[in-house]
Every structure is written in C-alpha cells, then in structure tokens.
C-alpha positions as CSV (number, residue, x, y, z in Angstrom):
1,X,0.0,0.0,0.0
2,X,2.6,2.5,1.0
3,X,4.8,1.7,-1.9
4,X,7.7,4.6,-3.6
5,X,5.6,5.5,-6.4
6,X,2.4,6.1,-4.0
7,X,4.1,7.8,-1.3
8,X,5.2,10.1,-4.7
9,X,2.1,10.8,-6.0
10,X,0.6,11.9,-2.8
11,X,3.4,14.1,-2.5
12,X,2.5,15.4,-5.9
13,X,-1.3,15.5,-5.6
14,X,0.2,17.8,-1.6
15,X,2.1,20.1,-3.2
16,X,-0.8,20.7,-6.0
17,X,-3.2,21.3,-3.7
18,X,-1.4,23.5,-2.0
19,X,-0.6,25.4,-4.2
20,X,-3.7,26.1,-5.1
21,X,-4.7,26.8,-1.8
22,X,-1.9,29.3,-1.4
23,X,-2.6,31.1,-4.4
24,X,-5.9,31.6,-3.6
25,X,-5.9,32.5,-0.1
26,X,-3.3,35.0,-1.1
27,X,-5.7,36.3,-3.8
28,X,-9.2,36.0,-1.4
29,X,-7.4,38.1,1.7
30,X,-6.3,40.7,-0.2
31,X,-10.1,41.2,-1.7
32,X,-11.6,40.3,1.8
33,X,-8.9,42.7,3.4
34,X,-10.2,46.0,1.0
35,X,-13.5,44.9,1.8
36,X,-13.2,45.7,5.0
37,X,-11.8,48.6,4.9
38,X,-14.6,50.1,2.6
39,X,-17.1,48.6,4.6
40,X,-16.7,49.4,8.1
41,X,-18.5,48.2,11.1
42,X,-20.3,51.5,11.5
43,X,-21.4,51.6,7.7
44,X,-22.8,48.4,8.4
45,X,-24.8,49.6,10.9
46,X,-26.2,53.0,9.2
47,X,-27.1,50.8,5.9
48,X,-29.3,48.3,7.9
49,X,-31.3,51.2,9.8
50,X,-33.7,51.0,7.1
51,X,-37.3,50.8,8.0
52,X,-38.5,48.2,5.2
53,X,-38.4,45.0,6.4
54,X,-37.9,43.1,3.4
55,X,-35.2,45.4,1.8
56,X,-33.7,45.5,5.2
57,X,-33.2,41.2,5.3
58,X,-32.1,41.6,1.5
59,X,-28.9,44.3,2.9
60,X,-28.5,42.6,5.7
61,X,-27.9,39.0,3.9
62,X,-26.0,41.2,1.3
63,X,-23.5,42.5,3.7
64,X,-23.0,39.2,5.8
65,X,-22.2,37.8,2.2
66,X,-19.4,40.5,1.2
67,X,-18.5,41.3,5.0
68,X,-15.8,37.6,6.0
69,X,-16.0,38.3,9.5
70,X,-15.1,35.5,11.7
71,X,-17.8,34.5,14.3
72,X,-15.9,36.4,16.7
73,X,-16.2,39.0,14.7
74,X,-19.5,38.8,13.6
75,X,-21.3,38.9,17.0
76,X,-20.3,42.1,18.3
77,X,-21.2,43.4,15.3
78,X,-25.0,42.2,15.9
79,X,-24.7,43.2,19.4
80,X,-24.0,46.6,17.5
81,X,-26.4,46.3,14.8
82,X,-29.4,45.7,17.9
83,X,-28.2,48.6,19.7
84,X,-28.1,51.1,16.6
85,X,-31.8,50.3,15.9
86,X,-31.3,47.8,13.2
87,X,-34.1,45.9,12.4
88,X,-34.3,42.2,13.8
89,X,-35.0,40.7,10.6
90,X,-31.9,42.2,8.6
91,X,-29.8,41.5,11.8
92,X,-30.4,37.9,11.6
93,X,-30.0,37.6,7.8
94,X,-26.5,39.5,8.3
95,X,-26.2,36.5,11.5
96,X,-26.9,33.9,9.6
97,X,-25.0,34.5,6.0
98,X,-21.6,35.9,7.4
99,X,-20.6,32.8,8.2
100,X,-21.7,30.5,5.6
101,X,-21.7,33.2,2.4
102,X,-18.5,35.0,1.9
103,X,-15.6,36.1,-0.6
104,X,-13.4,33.2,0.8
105,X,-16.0,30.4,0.4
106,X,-17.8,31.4,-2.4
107,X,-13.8,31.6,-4.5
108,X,-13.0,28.1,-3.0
109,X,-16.1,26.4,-3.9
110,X,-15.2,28.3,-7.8
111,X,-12.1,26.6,-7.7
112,X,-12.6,22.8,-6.0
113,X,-16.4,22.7,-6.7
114,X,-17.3,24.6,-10.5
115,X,-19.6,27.2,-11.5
116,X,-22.7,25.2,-11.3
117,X,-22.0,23.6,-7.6
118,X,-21.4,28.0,-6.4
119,X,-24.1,29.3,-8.5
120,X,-26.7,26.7,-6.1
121,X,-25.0,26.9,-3.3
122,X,-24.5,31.0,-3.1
123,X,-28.5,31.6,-4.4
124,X,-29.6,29.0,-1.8
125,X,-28.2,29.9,1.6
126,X,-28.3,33.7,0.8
127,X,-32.2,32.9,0.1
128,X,-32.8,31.0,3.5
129,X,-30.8,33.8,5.3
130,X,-33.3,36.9,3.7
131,X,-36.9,34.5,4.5
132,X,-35.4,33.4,8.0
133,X,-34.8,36.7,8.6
134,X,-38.4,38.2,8.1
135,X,-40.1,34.7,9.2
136,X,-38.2,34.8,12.6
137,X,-39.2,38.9,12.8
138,X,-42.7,38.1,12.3
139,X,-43.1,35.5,14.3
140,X,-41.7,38.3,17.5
141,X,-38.3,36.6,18.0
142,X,-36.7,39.9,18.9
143,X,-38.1,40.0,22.0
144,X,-35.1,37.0,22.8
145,X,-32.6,39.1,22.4
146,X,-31.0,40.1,25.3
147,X,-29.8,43.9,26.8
148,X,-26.0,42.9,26.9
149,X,-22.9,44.4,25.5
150,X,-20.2,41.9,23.9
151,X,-16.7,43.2,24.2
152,X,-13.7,41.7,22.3
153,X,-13.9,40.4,18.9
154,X,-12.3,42.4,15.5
155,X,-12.1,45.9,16.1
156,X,-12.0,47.8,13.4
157,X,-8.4,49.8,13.0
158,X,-8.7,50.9,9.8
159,X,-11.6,52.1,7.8
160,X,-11.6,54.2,4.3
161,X,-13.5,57.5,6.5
162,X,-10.5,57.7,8.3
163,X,-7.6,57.4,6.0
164,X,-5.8,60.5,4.6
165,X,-4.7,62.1,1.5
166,X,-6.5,62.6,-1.8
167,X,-8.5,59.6,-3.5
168,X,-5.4,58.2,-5.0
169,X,-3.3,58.3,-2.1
170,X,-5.8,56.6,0.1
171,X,-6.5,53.8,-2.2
172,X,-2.8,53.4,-2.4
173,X,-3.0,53.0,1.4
174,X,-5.7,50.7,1.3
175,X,-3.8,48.4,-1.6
176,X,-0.7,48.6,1.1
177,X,-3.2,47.4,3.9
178,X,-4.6,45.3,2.7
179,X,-1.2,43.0,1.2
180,X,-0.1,43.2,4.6
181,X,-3.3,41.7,6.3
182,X,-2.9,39.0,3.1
183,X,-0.2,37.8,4.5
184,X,-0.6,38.2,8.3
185,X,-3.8,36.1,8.2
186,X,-1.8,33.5,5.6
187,X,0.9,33.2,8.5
188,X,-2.5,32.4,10.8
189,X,-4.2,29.9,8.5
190,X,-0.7,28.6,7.3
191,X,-1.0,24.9,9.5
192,X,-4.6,24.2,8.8
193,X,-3.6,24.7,4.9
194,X,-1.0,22.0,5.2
195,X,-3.3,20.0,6.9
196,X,-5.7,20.3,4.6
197,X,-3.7,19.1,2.2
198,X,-1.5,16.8,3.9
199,X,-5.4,15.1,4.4
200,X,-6.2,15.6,1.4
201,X,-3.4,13.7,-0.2
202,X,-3.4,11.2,2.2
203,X,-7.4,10.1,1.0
204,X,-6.6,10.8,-2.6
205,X,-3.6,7.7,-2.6
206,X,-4.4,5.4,0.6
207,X,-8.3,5.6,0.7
208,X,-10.7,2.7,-0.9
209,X,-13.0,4.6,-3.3
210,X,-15.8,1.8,-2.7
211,X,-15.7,2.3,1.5
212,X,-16.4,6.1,0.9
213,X,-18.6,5.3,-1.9
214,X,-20.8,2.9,0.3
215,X,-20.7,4.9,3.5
216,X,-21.6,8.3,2.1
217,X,-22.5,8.2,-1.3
218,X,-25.5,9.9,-3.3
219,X,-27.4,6.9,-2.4
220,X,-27.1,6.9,1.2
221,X,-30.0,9.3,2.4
222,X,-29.2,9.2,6.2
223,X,-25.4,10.4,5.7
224,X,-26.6,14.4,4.7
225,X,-28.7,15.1,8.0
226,X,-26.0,13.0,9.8
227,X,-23.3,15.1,8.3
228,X,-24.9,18.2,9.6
229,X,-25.2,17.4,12.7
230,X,-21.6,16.1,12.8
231,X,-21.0,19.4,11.7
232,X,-22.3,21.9,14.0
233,X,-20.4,21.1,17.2
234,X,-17.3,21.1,14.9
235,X,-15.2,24.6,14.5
236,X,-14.4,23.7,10.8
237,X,-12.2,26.1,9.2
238,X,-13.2,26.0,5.3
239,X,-9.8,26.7,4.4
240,X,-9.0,23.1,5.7
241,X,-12.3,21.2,4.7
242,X,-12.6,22.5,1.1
243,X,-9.9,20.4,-0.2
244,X,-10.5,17.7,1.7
245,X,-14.0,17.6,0.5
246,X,-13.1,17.6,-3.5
247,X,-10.8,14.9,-3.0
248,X,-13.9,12.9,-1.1
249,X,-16.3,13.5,-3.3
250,X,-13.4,12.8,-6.2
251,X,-13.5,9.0,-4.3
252,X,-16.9,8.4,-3.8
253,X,-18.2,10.6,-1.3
254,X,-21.8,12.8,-2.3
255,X,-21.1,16.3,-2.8
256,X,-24.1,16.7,-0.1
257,X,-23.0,15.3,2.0
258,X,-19.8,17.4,2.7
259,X,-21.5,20.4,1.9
260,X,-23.7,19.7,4.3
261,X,-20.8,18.8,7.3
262,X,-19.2,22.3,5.7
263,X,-22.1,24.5,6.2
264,X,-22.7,23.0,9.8
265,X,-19.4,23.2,10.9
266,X,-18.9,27.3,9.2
267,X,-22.8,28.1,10.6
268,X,-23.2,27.0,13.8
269,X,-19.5,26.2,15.6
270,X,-19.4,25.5,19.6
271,X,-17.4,29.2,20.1
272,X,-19.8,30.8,17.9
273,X,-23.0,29.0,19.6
274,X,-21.4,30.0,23.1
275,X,-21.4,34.1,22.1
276,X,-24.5,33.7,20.7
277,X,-25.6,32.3,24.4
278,X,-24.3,35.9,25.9
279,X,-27.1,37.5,23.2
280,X,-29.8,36.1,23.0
281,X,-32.2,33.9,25.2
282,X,-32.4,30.0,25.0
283,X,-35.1,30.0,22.3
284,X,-33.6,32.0,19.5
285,X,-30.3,29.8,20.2
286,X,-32.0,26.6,19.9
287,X,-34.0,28.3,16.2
288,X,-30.7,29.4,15.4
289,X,-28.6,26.3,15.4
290,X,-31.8,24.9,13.6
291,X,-32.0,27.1,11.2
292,X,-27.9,26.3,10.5
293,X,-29.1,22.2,10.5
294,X,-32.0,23.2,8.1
295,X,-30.1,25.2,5.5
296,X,-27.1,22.4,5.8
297,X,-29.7,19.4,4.7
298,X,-31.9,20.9,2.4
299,X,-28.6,22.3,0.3
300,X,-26.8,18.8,1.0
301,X,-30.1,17.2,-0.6
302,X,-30.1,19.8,-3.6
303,X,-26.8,19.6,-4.1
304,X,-27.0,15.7,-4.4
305,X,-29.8,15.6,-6.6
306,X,-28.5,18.6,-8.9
307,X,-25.2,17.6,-9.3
C-alpha cells in the first residue's frame, strides 16, 4: 500500500493542492482585506437602519455575504447592529449569511467545486438567510434578544473614512493594507492549509474509493442530515475542509454530504454558539442552530440531486 511510487504521487497531488490553496488565499485576503476597509462596522450599521423589512433582510444577507467576518467578529457586530436600531429581521440575515456566504468560500467552492455547484449553493443559503430573517421577525423573536454588550472580537483599525490624502493616495494606502493583512492572516491559517492538504493527499492515494462510496454516497440518504449534525459542534475552518471535501467527493463521497458537514461546521460552531448564548435567550439559540441544521440538509439534498 505505501509503496515509492504512491508515497510520490501523494506528494505530488500535496504540493498541487497546496498550491492552489496558497494562491488563492493569497488572492481571497487581499479582496476580503479591502472589503473591509470600505465597509466598516459602522457603515454596516447605518445601511441596515432601514425601515422596510424586506429590503432591510435583503442588505443585511447582502453584507453578511461581502463582509468575511469570523464568528468572533460577527457577534459584536450584531450586538452593534441591535443597539443602533437595526431591524431584527436584517440583523439575523446579516447573523446567519456571514458565516456560511463569503468572498473566501464562495472563491473556494469556484475553484474545487465549479460554477454550477457555487451558483446553487450562493443563491440558496443567501435565500434561507433573507426568508429566516423576516419569518423569525414576524413570528416576535426579537423579543429573545438580550440587553447585553459583547466586548472583544475584531475591532475595526482601519476604515476608508479615516484614511488621509487625496483619492489616490488613500487607495494606495488601502492596496498597502490590505497586502499586509494577506499575508498576516496566511501566516495564521498557514498549518490548517498543510493540513488540509497533507489530508487531502493522504485520502486521494491510501483511501478505498468503494468504502467512501458505500458509506456516504449519493445513495445513502441518512449520511446528509447525519453530516450536519456532525458538523455543528465542529469549528471547521473552510480553508482546511474545502480540499479535503473535492478529493472525497473525487473517491466516492456525495457532494451533499460534505457540503452539508461544511455549512454545519462554518454556521453554527461551539465558540460561535457560546457568544451567541451571551445575546440572545435560549429559544432563538436553539431556532438558530436549527436554522444552520435546516439550511445544511436541504442544500446537501439539492446539491446531491442537482449535481
């Protein structure tokens, strides 16, 4: 089994996917990194003080989508959003799309996954966000929400209002910025890439197709639910999983089925579930990490019948 010429060509199929990896995540944090800096925390907060509900979930969805906050990051942000006067609905669909939506994900998924597989995937959770959203505000779940403040998370340090110069000079700023955050968060994420691909290789050469094939193919209806609730307590980073899960589904493995352990894990982590305890009441906890199982099955079972 762990013959020269295998042990070769996972170290081939390692250093392919890693280099893939590490061009995009290069590419992804620089984006992600301006992104931020044109859309602050506090511009957040005055575009969702809109008073139409629906339009409200729509930007709310929208800016969890183009805003990669980490659910560290994301919570004082609602905690922010609540205490500005945001609506509840656009609070949630901002809650429940910055996780699971993003620049990083949606460019991964482009890359390991194909056009098709992003297209669903994108139109589909940022859907569910927007009609949770106004479904959970009509049905008087902001009354759950608790009168805390949540200290810590990203702050942020720099923000295109307050950078100086003329147009040009700022932007140049900004480009600066943001290279240096590209690389400072690669330096962070740098183990779970090898890991990913170290894990990714590994399966790829050693693995039986047919065990994966039987355990958790397209056939096996049990395995999508299952893998979302495998998911959930799991603090899955997607930089590590992605790779994994297009070698998996490469061997056998339906592509709802790790899309549905993916969107657990990235939706509704332990840390994530615990900061969410310090905000809201019991109730909209439990909904919430429902919501995250719902929106991981549903998509799993698309995903396996489309695809």
């Amino acid at each position: 089994m762990f013959t020269t010429e295998a042990l070769i060509n996972a170290g081939k199929t390692f250093l392919m996917l890693f280099g893939e990896l590490f061009g995009l995540f290069i590419g992804i944090s620089f984006v992600v990194a301006l992104l931020q800096i044109y859309i602050s925390q506090d511009r957040i907060k005055r575009i969702l003080t809109t008073p139409k509900k629906g339009l409200n979930s729509v930007l709310g969805a929208l800016l969890g989508a183009v805003t990669p906050f980490c659910s560290c990051s994301t919570i004082p942000v609602l905690v922010g959003l609540f205490k500005s006067g945001a609506p509840f609905c656009g609070a949630i669909s901002f809650l429940l799309t910055s996780p699971i939506l993003n620049p990083a994900i949606i460019t991964l998924m482009l890359a390991f996954f194909g056009v098709k597989a992003t297209i669903i995937y994108a139109v589909f959770t940022f859907a569910f966000a927007v009609v949770m959203g106004l479904i959970l505000d009509k049905a008087g779940f902001a009354k759950y929400v608790k009168n805390v403040t949540v200290t810590g998370g990203h702050q942020d340090s720099v923000s295109w209002e307050n950078l100086q110069g003329t147009f040009c000079q700022k932007q140049r700023q900004a480009i600066k910025l943001a290279l240096k955050d590209s690389f400072g968060l690669f330096k962070g994420v740098f183990g779970f890439l090898l890991l990913g691909a170290g894990i990714g290789a590994f399966i790829y050469e050693f693995v039986p197709t047919d065990l994966l094939a039987n355990f958790a193919g397209a056939n096996s209806l049990w395995a999508v639910p299952l893998a979302a609730i495998v998911g959930i307590p799991m603090y899955i980073r997607t930089e590590t999983m992605i790779p994994i899960a297009s070698i998996l589904i490469a061997k056998g493995v339906a592509p709802g089925v790790m899309i549905s352990l993916i969107l657990g894990g990235a939706g509704a982590s332990i840390p994530e579930v615990s900061l969410l305890n310090s905000i809201f009441k019991k109730k909209m906890v439990v909904t919430f990490v429902l919501c995250i199982f719902a929106v991981a099955t549903i998509t799993g079972y698309i995903f396996n019948f489309v695809l």
